[in-house]
C-alpha positions as CSV (number, residue, x, y, z in Angstrom):
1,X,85.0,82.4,70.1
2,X,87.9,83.0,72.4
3,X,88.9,85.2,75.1
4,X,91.9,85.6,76.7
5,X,92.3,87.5,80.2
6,X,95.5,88.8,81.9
7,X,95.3,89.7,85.5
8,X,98.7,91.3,86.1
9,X,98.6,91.9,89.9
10,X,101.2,93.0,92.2
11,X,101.9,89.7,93.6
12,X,100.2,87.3,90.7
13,X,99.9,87.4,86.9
14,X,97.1,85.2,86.3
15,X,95.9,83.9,82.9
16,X,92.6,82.7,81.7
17,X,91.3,81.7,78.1
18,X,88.1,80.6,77.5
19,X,85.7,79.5,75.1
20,X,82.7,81.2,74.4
21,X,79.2,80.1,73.3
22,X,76.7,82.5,71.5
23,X,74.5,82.9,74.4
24,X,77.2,84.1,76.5
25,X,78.1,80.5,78.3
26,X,81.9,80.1,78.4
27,X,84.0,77.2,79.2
28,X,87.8,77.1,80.7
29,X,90.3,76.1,78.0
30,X,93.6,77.3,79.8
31,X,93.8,78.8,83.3
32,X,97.1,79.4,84.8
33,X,98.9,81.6,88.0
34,X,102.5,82.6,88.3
35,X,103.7,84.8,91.1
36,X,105.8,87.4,90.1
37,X,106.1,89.9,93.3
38,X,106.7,92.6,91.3
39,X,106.7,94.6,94.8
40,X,109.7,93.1,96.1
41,X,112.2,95.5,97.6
42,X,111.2,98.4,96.1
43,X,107.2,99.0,96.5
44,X,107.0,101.8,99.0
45,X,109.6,103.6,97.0
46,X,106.9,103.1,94.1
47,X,109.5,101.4,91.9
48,X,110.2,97.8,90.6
49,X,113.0,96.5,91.2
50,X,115.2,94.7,88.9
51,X,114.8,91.3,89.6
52,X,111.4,91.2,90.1
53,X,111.0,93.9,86.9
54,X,112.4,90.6,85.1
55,X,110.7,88.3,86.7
56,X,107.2,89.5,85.1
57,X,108.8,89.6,82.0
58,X,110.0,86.5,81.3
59,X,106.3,85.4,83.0
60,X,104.5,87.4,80.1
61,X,106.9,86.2,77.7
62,X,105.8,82.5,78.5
63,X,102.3,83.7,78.4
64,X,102.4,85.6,75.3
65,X,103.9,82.1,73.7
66,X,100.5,80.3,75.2
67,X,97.8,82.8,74.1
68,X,99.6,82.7,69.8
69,X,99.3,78.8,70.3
70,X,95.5,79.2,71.7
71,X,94.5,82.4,68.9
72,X,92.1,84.1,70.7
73,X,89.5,86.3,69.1
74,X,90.2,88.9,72.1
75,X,92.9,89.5,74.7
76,X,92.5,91.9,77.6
77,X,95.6,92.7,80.0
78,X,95.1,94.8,83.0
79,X,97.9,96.3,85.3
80,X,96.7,97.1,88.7
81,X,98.4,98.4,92.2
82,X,102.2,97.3,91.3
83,X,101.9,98.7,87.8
84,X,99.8,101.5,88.6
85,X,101.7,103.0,91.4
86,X,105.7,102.5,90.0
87,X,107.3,105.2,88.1
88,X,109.2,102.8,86.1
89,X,105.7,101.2,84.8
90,X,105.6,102.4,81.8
91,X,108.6,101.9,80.7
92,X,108.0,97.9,82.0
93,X,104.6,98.1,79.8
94,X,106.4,99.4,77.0
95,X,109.2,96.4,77.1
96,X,106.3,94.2,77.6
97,X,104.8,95.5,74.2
98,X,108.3,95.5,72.4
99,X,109.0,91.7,73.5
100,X,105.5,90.2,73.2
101,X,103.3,92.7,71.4
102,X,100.8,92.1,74.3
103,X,98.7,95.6,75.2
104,X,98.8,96.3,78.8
105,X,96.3,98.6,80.4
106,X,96.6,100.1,83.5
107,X,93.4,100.3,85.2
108,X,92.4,102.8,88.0
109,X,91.4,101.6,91.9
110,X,88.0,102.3,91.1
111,X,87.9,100.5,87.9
112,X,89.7,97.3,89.7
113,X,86.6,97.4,92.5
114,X,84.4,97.0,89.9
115,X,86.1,94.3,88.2
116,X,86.3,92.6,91.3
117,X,82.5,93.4,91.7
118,X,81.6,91.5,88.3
119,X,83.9,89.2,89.0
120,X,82.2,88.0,91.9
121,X,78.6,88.2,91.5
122,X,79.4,85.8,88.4
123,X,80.3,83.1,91.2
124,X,78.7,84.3,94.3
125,X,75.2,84.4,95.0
126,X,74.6,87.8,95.9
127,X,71.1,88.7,97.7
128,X,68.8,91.9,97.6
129,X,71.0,92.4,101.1
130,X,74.3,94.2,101.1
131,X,77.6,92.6,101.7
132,X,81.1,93.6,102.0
133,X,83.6,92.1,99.1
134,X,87.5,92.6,100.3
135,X,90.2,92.0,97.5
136,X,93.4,92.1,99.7
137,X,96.2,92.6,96.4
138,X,99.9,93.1,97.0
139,X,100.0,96.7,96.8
140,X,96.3,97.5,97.5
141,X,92.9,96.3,98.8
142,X,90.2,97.0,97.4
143,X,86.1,97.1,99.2
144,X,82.7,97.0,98.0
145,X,79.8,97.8,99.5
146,X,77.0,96.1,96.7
147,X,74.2,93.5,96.4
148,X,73.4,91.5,93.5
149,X,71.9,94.3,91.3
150,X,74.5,97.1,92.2
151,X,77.2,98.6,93.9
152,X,76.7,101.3,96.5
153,X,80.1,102.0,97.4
154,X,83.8,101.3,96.3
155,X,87.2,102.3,97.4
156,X,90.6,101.0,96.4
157,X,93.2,101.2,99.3
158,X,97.1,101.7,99.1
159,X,97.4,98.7,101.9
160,X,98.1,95.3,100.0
161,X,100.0,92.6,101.5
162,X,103.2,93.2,100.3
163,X,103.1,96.8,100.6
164,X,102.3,96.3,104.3
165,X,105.0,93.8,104.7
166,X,107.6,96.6,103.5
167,X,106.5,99.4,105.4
168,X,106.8,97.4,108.7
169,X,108.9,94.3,108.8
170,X,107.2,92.8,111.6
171,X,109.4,90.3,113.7
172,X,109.0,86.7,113.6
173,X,106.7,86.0,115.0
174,X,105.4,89.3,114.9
175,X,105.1,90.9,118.1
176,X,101.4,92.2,119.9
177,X,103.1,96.1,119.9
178,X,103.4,95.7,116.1
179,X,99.8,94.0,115.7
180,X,98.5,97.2,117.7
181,X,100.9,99.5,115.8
182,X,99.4,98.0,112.4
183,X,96.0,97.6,113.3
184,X,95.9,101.5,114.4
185,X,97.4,102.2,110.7
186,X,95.0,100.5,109.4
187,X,92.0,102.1,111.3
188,X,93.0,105.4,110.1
189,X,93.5,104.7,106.5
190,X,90.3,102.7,106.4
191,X,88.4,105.4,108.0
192,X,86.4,106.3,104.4
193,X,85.4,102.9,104.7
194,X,84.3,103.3,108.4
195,X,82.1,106.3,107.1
196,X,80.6,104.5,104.3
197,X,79.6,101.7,106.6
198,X,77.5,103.8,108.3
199,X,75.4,104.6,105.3
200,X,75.6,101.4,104.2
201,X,75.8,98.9,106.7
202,X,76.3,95.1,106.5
203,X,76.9,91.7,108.5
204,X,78.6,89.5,106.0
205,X,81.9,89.7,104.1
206,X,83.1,87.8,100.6
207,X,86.8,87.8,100.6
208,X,87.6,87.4,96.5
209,X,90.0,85.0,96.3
210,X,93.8,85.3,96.9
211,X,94.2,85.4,100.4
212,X,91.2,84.2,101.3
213,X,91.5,81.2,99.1
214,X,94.6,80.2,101.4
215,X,92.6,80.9,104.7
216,X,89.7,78.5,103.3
217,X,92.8,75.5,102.6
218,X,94.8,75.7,105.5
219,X,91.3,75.5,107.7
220,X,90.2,72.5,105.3
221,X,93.6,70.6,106.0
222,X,93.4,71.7,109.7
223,X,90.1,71.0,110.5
224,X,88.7,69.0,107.9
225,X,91.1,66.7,106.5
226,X,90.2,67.6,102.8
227,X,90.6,71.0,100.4
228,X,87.3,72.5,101.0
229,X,87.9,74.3,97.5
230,X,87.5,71.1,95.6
231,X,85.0,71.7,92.8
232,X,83.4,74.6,94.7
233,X,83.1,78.3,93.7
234,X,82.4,79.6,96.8
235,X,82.7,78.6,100.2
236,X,81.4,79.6,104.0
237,X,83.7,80.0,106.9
238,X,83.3,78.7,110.3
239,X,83.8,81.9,112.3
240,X,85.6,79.9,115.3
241,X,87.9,78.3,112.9
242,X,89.0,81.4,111.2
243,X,89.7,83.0,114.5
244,X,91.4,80.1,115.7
245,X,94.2,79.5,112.5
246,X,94.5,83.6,112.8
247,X,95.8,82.8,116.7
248,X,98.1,80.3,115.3
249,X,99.2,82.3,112.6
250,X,100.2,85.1,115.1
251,X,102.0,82.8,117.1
252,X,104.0,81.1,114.4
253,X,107.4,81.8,113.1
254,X,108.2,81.8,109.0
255,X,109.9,78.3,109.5
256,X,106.9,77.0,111.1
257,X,104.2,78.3,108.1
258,X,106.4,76.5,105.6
259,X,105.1,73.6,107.1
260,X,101.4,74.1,107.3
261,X,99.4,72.2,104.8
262,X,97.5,74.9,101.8
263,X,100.0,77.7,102.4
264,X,101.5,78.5,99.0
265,X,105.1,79.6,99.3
266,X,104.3,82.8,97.7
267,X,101.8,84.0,100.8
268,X,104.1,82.7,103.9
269,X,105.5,85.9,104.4
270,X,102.3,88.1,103.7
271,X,99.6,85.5,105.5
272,X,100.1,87.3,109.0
273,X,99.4,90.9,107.5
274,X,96.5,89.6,105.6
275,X,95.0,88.0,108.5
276,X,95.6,91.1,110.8
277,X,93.5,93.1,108.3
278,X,91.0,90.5,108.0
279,X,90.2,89.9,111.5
280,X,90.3,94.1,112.4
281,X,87.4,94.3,109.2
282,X,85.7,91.6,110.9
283,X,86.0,92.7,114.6
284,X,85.5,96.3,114.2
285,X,82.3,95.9,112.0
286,X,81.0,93.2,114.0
287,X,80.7,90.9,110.7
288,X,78.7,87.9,111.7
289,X,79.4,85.6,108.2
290,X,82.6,85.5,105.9
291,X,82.6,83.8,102.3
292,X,85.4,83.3,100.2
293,X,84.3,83.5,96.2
294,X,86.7,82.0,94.0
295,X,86.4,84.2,91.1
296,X,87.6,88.1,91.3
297,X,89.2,90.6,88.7
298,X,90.5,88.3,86.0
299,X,86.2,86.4,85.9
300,X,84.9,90.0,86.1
301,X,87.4,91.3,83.2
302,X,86.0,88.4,81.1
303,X,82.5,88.9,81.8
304,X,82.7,92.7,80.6
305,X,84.6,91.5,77.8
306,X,81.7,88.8,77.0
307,X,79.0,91.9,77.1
308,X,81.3,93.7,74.2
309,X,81.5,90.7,71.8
């Protein structure tokens, strides 16, 4: 039996299809990643704009022609931030429907948490402990506060990469006044989550993929000569090697990051703003591990979907 999974992000529409045994086992068919950056040029002004508006089309167009060819038993689509949050997102679903017959749904904050949650406790292997999960999206990040049975806390956040990137057009490089200007934003809209860690306090933090993916790949190249990703699910950071590329990434200029080996085009611009949020989570909860888990919202989608067949 077959399931297909859209992830329709702010920045990335993802696609998975898999194959699925009767005791639940699945295996990867088709799995496929085109960034759309649906927030381009209009996100704070809760609109897509018309290029990017397009842009997503013509990517679900050439997805929709991949899942007929495939046949799938079941096919989930879920809109998040970008979607959520635009007033013209309905009427983009709606053209969606009209030009591929695909269903979108748009998902709440709190529903993509615990997507992400799923998502990666499928990968990760989660303790009796609790750890912090952060999902840094183009229009919002989410954080969990969960253990490998449950989770204790969740909060979606109107801060994704793009969204920040908008809102303050940092210079480049960007300058220490606008890391200190961002990083007090920041400390005030995360203060629910300042609470919460009170109640439920951690040391470690799993970054689910996305940016954190690139953080793990440029430190492989830097440091290691190799993509540390290969074959892996999951992966452990080397706290004085993440500290050290976020130093270099404060220093460097847009022209410069196009060089630097396991940066994706897509995440030159948004990298900086990433790492600034990173690095405050990690400072001003005095973190002590970070993990990347490969698998977020589109593996947790599918695993819920598997426990409905």
């Amino acid at each position: 039996m077959k399931i297909a999974v859209l992830d329709l992000g702010t920045n990335t529409f993802h696609l998975l299809i898999v194959n699925v045994n009767r005791d639940g086992s699945f295996k990867k068919i088709f799995k496929s990643k085109i960034a759309v950056k649906l927030g381009e040029g209009a996100i704070n002004r809760n609109m897509i704009a018309e290029i990017p508006f397009n842009r997503g089309l013509e990517a679900l167009k050439h997805y929709s022609e991949i899942i007929s060819k495939y046949r799938p038993h079941t096919t989930v689509a879920y809109a998040t931030s970008g979607i959520r949050s635009a007033m013209n997102g309905k009427k983009f679903i709606a053209k969606v429907r009209k030009e591929t017959g695909l269903k979108i749904r748009v998902i709440s904050g709190d529903k993509e948490a615990e997507l992400i949650y799923y998502g990666v406790r499928e990968s990760f292997r989660m303790s009796e402990e609790k750890q912090l999960i952060m999902d840094i999206g183009g229009g919002s990040t989410e954080f969990i506060i969960a253990n490998s049975k449950k989770i204790f806390w969740k909060k979606s956040f109107d801060i994704g990469a793009s969204r920040l990137l908008e809102h303050f057009n940092p210079s480049d490089p960007v300058k220490p006044s606008e890391i200190k200007k961002l990083e007090r934003y920041l400390t005030r809209e995360l203060e629910p989550l300042t609470n919460a860690l009170k109640k439920y306090p951690v040391t470690s933090l799993i970054g689910s993929s996305g940016s954190f993916d690139t953080f793990a790949e440029m430190i492989g190249w830097k440091y290691h000569r190799k993509d540390v990703l290969k074959n892996v699910e999951t992966y452990q950071f080397n706290m004085k090697e993440y500290f050290s590329l976020y130093r270099i990434l404060l220093k460097s200029t847009a022209a410069e990051r196009t060089k630097m080996k396991g940066l994706i085009k897509m995440r030159i611009d948004m990298i900086v703003l990433a790492g600034i949020c990173t690095s405050l989570v990690l400072r001003k909860f005095k973190l002590k591990e970070m993990f990347v888990s490969k698998s977020a919202l589109k593996e947790g989608a599918l695993w819920e979907a598997i426990q409905k067949l």
